[in-house]
C-alpha positions in Angstrom: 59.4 108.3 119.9 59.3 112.0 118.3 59.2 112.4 114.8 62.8 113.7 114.8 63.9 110.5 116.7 62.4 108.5 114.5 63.4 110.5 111.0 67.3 110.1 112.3 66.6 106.2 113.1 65.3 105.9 109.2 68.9 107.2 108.6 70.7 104.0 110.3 71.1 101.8 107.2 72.6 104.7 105.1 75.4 105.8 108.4 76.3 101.7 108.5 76.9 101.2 104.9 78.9 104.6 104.6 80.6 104.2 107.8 81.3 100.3 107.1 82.8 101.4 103.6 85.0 104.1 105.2 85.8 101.3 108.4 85.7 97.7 106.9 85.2 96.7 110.0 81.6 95.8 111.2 81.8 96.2 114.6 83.8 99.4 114.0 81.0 100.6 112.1 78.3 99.6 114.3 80.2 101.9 117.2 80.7 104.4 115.2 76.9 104.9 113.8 75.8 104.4 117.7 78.1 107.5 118.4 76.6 109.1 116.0 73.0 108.7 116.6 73.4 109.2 120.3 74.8 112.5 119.6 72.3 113.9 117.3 69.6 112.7 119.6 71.0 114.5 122.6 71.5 117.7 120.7 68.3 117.8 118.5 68.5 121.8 118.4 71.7 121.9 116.3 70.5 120.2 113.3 69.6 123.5 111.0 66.1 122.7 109.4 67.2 124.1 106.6 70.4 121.4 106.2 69.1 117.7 104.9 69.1 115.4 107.6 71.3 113.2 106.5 74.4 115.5 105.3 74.1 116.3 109.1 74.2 113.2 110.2 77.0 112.1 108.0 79.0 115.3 108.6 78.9 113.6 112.3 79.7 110.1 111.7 83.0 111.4 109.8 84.0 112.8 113.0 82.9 109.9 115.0 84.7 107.1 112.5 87.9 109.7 113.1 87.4 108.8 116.9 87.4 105.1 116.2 90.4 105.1 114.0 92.1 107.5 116.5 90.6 104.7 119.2 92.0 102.0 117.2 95.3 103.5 116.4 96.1 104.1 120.0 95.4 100.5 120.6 97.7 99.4 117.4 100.6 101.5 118.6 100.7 100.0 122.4 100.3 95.8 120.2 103.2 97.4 118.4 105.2 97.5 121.2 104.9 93.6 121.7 105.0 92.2 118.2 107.2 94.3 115.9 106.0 92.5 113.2 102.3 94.4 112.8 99.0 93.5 113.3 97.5 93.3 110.0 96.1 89.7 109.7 93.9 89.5 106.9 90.9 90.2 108.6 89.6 93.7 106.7 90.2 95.9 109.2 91.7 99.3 108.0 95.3 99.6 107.9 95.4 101.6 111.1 98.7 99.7 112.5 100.4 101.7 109.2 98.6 104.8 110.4 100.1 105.0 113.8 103.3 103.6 112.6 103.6 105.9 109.5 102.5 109.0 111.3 104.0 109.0 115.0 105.2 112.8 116.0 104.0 114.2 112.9 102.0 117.2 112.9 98.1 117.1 112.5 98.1 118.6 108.9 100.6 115.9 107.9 98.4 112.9 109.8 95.3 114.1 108.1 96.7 113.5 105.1 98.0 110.5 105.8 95.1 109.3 106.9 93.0 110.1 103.6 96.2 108.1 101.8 95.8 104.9 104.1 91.7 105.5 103.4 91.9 105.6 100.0 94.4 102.6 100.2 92.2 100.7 102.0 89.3 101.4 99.7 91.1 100.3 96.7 92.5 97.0 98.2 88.9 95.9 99.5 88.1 96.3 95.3 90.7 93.5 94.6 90.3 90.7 94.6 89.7 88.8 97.9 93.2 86.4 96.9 95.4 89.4 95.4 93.9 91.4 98.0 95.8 89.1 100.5 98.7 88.6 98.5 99.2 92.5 98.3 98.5 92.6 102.2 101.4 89.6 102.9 103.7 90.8 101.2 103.7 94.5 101.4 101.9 95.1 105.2 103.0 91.7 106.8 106.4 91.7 105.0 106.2 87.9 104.5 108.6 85.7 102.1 107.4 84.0 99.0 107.2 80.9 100.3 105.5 81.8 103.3 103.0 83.6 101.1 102.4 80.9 98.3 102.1 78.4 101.8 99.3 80.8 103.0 97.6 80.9 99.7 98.3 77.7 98.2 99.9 79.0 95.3 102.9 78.8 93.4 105.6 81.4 93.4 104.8 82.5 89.9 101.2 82.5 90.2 101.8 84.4 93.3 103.8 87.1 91.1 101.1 87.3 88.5 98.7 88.4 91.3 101.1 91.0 93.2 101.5 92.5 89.4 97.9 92.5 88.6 97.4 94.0 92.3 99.8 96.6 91.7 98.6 97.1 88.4 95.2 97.9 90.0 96.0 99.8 92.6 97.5 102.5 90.3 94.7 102.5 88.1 92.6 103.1 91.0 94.8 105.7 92.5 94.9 107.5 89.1 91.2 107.5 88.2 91.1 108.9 91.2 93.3 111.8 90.7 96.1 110.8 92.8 98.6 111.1 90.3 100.4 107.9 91.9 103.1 106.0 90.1 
């Protein structure tokens, strides 16, 4: 293995955790950091030696975890088409069903953006929580009832209201720290 091979395989830990942070989905990840090394190892000449290594090789996974949510999205809009309900189930994945819902026929400018929304979103829920985290998701993603939630969750319909407040209530702190300005 050449020493360049071997200096961008030192890099794999770093490219999981950022791309599983950015995914929150393992096996999403995992695809997406293989893309990534693959491509810097067939193209060794256009890593500048003057760039760090790793801003290079993070600069690709971005694009490569954009391929997997675009990958991903696709495969969320044809589900759609056979269970209107969604296909968020609790299981961390991003919240690319809302993606492709929320951003059909909208120009790229406009997507992007919604994207870094839905990112950001994501981020901030997997910070909750685990059980507000899935009362948030229920209610708001799934569009479940309050008995159906406090079924799920083995809660009671007040305690279930204490946690969708206190997840809301962190959510827009965590939007507004970071600069978001949301409401």
């Amino acid at each position: 293995m050449s020493d360049f091979a071997e200096r961008v395989a030192a890099q794999r830990a770093i490219l999981l955790r950022t791309a599983h942070q950015m995914l929150r989905n393992k096996a999403w990840a995992e695809d997406a950091v293989s893309e990534t090394l693959v491509a810097a190892l067939e193209k060794p000449g256009a890593f500048a030696a003057g760039a760090g290594l790793r801003t290079w090789l993070v600069a690709i996974l971005k694009h490569k975890i954009v391929d997997q949510i675009r990958h991903h999205t696709r495969e969320c809009q044809v589900d759609a088409g056979d269970d209107a309900a969604g296909d968020v189930d609790g299981s961390g994945a991003p919240l690319a069903s809302a993606f492709a819902a929320a951003s059909a026929g909208i120009d790229p400018q406009e997507r992007l953006s919604r994207l870094q929304f839905i990112t950001e979103l994501d981020q901030c829920l997997q910070r909750l929580p685990r059980q507000q985290e899935r009362a948030f998701v229920l209610r708001n993603r799934m569009e479940k009832d309050t008995s159906e939630i406090c079924d799920e969750l083995g809660v009671t319909a007040s305690h279930l209201y204490v946690m969708l407040h206190r997840a809301n209530r962190r959510l827009r702190a965590s939007f507004q720290k970071a600069n978001h300005g949301f409401r």
